[in-house]
N, C-alpha and C positions, 0 to 999 in steps of 0.2 A: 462682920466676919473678920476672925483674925486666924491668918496662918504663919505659922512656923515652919521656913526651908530647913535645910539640912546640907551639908558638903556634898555625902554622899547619894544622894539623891538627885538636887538639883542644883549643884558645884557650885555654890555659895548657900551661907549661912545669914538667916534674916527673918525679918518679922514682917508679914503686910498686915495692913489696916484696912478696910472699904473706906471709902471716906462715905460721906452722909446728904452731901451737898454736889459735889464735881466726883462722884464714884468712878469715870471713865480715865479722870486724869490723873496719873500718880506721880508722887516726890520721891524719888531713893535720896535718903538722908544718910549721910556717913560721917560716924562721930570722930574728936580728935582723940588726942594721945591722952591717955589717963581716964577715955571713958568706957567703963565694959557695958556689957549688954543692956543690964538694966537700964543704966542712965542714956544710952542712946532711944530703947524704946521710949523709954516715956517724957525724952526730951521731944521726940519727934512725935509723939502722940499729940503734946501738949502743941506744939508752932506748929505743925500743919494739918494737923486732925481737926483744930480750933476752925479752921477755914473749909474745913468740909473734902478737904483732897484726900483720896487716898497715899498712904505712907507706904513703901519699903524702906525699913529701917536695916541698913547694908551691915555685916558684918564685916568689923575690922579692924587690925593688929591686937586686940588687948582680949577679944574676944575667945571663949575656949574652943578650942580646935583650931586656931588659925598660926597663923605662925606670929612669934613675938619681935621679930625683924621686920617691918614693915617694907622693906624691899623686898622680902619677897613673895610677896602677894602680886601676884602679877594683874597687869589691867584687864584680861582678859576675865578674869574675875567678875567684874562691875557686866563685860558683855553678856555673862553668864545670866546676871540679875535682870537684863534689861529683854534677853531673850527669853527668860521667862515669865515677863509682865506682857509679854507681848504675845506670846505664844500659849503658856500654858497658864496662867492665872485665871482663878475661875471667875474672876470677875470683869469684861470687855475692857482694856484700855487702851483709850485713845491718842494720849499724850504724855511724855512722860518726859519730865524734868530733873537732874540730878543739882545736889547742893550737899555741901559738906562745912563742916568748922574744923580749924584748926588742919591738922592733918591729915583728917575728914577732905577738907577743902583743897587740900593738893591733889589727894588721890582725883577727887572731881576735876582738876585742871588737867593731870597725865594723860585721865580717860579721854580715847577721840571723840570729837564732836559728833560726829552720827550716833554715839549712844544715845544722846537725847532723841525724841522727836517731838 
């Protein structure tokens, strides 16, 4: 199953994956500076989909619709994505990890720790 968010819908823009193997546990991936949509889906398709987890591939800075200042994407953003794997994703999940590269990987350090669980 793969779904496409929206801004307007549910306040972040992103792709989930089922995973195949750990379906319950999901990775939000967030790519660095220089990757737009594409290359983040299928970068995250390919390293954590390979394992079986489900992916949110998180939209961010380069992505359309979003803003091209990555300061101003605010962290509440990431809460957005995390309260909606948790709440409303049709698929149960149990555990959810975030990870980023690059600029990806700061916004994942900004965001507080209780995102995860």
């Amino acid at each position: 199953m793969i779904i496409k968010t929206t801004l307007e819908k549910n306040g972040f823009l992103g792709t989930f994956y089922e995973g195949s193997t750990y379906a319950d546990k999901a990775v939000i991936y967030v790519g660095g500076t220089g990757e737009n949509r594409s290359t983040v889906e299928e970068r995250a398709s390919k390293l954590c989909r390979r394992e079986g987890f489900s992916v949110l591939a998180l939209g961010y800075y380069l992505w359309e619709g979003l803003s091209k200042n990555n300061f101003a994407i605010p962290v509440d953003y990431c809460e957005r994505a995390v309260g909606w794997l948790k709440n409303d994703c049709p698929v149960k999940i149990n555990k959810i990890a975030m990870t980023g590269i690059s600029l990806g990987g700061a916004l994942r350090c900004s965001a507080p720790r209780s995102l995860a669980t």
